[in-house]
C-alpha positions as CSV (number, residue, x, y, z in Angstrom):
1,X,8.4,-46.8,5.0
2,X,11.1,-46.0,2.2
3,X,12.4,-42.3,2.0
4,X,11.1,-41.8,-1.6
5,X,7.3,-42.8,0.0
6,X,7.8,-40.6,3.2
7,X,8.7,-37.7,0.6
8,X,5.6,-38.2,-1.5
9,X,3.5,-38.3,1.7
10,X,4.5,-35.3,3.1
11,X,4.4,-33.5,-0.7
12,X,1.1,-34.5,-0.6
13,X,0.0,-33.5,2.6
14,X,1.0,-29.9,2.6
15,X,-0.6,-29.7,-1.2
16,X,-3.8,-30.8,0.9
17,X,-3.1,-28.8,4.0
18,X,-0.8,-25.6,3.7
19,X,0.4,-25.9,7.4
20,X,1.3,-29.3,8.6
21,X,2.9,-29.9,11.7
22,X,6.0,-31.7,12.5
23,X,3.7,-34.2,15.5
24,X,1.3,-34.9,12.9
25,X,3.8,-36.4,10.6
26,X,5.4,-38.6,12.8
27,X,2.0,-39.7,14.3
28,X,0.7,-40.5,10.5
29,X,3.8,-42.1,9.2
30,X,5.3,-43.9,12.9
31,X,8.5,-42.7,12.4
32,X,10.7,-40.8,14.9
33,X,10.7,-37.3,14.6
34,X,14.4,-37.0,14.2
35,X,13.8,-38.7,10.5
36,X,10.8,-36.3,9.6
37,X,13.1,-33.1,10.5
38,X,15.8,-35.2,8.1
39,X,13.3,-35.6,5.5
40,X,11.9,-32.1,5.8
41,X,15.1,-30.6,5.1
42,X,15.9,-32.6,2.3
43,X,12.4,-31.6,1.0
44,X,13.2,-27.7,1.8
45,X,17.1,-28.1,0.2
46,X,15.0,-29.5,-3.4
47,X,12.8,-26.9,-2.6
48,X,9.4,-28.8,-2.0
49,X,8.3,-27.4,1.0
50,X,8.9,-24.1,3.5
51,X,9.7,-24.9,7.1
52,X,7.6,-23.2,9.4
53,X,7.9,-22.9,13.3
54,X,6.5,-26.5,14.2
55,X,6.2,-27.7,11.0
56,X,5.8,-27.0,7.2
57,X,4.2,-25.4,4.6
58,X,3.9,-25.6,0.7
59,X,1.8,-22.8,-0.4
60,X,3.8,-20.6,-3.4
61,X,4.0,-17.2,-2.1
62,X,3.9,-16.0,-6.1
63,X,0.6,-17.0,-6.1
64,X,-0.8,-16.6,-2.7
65,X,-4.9,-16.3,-3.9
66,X,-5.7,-17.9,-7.5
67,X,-7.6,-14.6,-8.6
68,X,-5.7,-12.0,-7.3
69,X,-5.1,-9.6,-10.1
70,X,-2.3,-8.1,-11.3
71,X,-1.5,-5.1,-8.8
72,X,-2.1,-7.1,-6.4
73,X,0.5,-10.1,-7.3
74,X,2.8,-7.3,-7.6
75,X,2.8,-6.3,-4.2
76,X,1.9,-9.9,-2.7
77,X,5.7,-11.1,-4.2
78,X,7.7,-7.8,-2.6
79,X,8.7,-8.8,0.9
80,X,7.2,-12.3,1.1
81,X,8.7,-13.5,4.5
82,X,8.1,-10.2,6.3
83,X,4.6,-10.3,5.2
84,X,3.8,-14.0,5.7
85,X,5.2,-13.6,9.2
86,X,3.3,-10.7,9.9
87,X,0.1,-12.4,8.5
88,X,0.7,-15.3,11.0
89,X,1.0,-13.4,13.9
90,X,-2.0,-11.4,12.9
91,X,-4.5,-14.6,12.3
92,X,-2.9,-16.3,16.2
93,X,-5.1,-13.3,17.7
94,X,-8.3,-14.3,16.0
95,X,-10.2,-17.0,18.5
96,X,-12.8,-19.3,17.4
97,X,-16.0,-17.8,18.0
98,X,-14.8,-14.1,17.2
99,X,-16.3,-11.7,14.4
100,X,-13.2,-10.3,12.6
101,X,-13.1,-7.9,9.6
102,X,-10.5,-8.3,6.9
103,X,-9.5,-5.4,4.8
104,X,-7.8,-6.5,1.2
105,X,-4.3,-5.7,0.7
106,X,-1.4,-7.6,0.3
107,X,0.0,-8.6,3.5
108,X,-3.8,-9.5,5.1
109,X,-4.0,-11.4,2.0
110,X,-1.4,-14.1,3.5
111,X,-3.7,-14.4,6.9
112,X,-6.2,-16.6,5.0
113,X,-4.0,-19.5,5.2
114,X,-3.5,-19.4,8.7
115,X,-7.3,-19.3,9.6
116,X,-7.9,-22.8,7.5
117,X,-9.0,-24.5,11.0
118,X,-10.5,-21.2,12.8
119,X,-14.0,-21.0,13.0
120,X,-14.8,-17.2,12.7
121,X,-17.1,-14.9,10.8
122,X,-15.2,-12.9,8.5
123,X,-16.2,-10.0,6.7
124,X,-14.0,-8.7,3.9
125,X,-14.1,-6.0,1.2
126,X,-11.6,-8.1,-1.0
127,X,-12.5,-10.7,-3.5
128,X,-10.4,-13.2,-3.5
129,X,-10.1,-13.2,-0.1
130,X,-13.9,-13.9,0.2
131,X,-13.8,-16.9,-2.3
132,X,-10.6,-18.8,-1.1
133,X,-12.2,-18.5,3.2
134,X,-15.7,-19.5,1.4
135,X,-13.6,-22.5,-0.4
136,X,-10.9,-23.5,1.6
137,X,-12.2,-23.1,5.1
138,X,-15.4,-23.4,7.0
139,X,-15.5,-19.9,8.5
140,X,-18.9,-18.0,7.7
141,X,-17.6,-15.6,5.3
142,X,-19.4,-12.1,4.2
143,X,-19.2,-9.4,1.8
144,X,-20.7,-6.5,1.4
145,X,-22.3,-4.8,-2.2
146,X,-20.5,-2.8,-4.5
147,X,-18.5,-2.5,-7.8
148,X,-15.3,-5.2,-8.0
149,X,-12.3,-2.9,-8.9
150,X,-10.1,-5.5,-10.6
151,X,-6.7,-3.8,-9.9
152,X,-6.9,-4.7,-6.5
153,X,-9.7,-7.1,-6.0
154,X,-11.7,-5.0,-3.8
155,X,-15.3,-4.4,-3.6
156,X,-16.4,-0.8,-3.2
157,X,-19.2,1.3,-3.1
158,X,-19.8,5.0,-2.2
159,X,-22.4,4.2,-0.5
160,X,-23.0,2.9,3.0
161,X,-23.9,-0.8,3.1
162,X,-26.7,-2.1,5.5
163,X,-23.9,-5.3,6.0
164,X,-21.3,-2.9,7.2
165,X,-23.6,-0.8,9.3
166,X,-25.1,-3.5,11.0
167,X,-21.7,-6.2,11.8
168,X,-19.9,-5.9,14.7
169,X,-16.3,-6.5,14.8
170,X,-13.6,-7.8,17.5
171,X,-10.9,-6.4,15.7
172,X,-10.5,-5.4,12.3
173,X,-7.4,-6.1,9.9
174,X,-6.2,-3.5,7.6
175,X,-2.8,-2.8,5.3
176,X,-1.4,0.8,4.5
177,X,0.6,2.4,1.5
178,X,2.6,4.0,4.7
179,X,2.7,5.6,8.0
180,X,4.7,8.2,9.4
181,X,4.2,11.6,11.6
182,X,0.6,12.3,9.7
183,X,-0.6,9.7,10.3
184,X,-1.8,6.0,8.2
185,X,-1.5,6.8,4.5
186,X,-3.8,5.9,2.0
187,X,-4.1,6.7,-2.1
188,X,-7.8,6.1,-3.2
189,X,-10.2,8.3,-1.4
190,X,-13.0,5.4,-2.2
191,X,-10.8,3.1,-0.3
192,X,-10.3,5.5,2.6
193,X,-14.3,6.1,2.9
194,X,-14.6,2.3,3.0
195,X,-11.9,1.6,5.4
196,X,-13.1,4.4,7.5
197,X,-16.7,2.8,7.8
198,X,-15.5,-0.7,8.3
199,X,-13.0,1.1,11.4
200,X,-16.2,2.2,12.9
201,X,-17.4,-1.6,13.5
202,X,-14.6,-3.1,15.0
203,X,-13.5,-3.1,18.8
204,X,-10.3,-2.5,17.7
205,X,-8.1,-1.8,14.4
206,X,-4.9,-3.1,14.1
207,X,-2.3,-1.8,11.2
208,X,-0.4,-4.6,9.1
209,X,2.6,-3.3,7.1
210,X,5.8,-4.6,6.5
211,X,8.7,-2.5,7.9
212,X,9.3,-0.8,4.9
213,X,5.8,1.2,4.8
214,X,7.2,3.4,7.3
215,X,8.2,7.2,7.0
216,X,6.7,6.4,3.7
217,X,4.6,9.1,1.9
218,X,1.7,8.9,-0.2
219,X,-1.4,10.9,-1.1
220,X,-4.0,11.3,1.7
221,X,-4.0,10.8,4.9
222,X,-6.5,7.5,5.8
223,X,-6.4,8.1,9.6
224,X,-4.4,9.6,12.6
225,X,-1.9,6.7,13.9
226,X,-3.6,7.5,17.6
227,X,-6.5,5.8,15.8
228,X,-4.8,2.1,15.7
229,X,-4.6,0.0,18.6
230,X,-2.0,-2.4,17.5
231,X,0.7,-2.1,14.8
232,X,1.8,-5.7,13.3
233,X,5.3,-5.2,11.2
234,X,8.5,-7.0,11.3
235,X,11.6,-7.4,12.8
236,X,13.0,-5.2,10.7
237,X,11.5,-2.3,11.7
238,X,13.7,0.5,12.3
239,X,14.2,2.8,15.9
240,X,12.8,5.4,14.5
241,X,9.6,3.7,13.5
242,X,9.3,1.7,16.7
243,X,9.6,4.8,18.4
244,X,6.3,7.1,16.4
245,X,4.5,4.0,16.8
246,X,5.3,4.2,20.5
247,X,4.6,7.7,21.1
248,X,1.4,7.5,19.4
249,X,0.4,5.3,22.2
250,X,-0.1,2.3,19.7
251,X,1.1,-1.1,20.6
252,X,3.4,-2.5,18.4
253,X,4.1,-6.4,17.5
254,X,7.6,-7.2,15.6
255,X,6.7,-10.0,13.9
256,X,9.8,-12.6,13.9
257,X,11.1,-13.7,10.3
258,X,11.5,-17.4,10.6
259,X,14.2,-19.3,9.1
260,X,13.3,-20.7,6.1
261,X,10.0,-19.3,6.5
């Protein structure tokens, strides 16, 4: 097969497929793998493609979920590797089989596209996280009642939601606006009341911020960090913020920045 028809191929693939593996393309177009890593870096160099441990990807980080509203794109483009590579670490602990929780926010926004293949039952306060798992996957996807607040895509309701009260949760997956020494910090006390109920049905909670959430202030305190099993961040993440995690008794993940990721 010529170049120019491998190219289109693999285009085409990762337009139909976000992740595709390295194997898969040299099983699909019987070529060695030494020409698909040639013709994958020609295809990241034109800027085509993003290389991904194992393989490659073509989703445009600018425009992660179709209806994610305007807030929300402006976080989802700050700090796009750290929060794509926390996001895949975060979605390699869900197993097939297990009942997650998915809390809207920018960087658990980025997990839907590594749970394409899972087969999990998801329940998620956010929007357009909702409609791309119910579109793009085959994970049994559910939502709970309330008002859709369009600045960040979440549904909310003040009251307590026969949904919520009733699932039951391996672990739950939630952002921040920051962390430090009081704790996980939050802005909205609607989306603290929610994220406290949905806390209370899940085995275990685990934080998902990008290393520049940390020793960051903001309005109310959402939880104690002693309350979070597992901290996901990036490598990036500072001595000083490896070390409240730490004493807190919290696990923390470093989530490695892939080249070209």
């Amino acid at each position: 097969m010529h170049e120019i028809e491998r190219h289109r191929f693999i285009i085409d693939a990762v337009n139909a497929e976000p992740v595709v593996t390295v194997q898969s393309l040299v099983t699909n177009l019987g070529v060695s793998e030494a020409t698909i890593r040639r013709d994958i870096s020609k295809l990241c160099a034109d800027e085509k493609i993003n290389r991904v441990r194992g393989g490659v990807e073509a989703f445009d980080a600018s425009n992660v979920l179709e209806l994610e509203t305007s807030r929300l794109n402006e976080s989802i483009v700050e700090r796009v590797d750290e929060k794509k590579a926390i996001a895949r670490v975060a979605a390699s602990l869900c197993k097939d089989g297990d009942s997650i929780i998915i809390n809207g926010g920018s960087t658990t926004s980025f997990m839907v596209h590594y749970l394409r293949n899972s087969t999990l039952r998801v329940l998620s306060n956010s929007f357009p996280i909702a409609e791309f798992l119910m579109k793009e996957t085959t994970n049994t996807v559910i939502i709970a009642g309330g008002v859709i607040y369009r600045d960040q895509g979440l549904i909310l309701s003040p009251y307590e939601s026969e949904v919520i009260r009733n699932f039951s949760a391996r672990r739950m997956f939630m952002g921040a606006k920051g962390v430090g020494p009081l704790g996980v910090m939050e802005s909205d006390p609607l989306i603290i009341q929610e994220e406290r109920r949905l806390m209370e049905r899940a085995e275990e909670t685990i934080l998902c911020i990008d290393s520049s959430k940390f020793l960051k202030r903001s309005s109310m305190v959402q939880c104690a960090l002693e309350q979070i099993h597992t901290v996901i961040t990036d490598e990036k993440v500072s001595d000083e913020a490896a070390r409240l995690v730490e004493e807190a008794g919290v696990r923390l993940i470093a989530a490695k920045i892939e080249e070209d990721n």
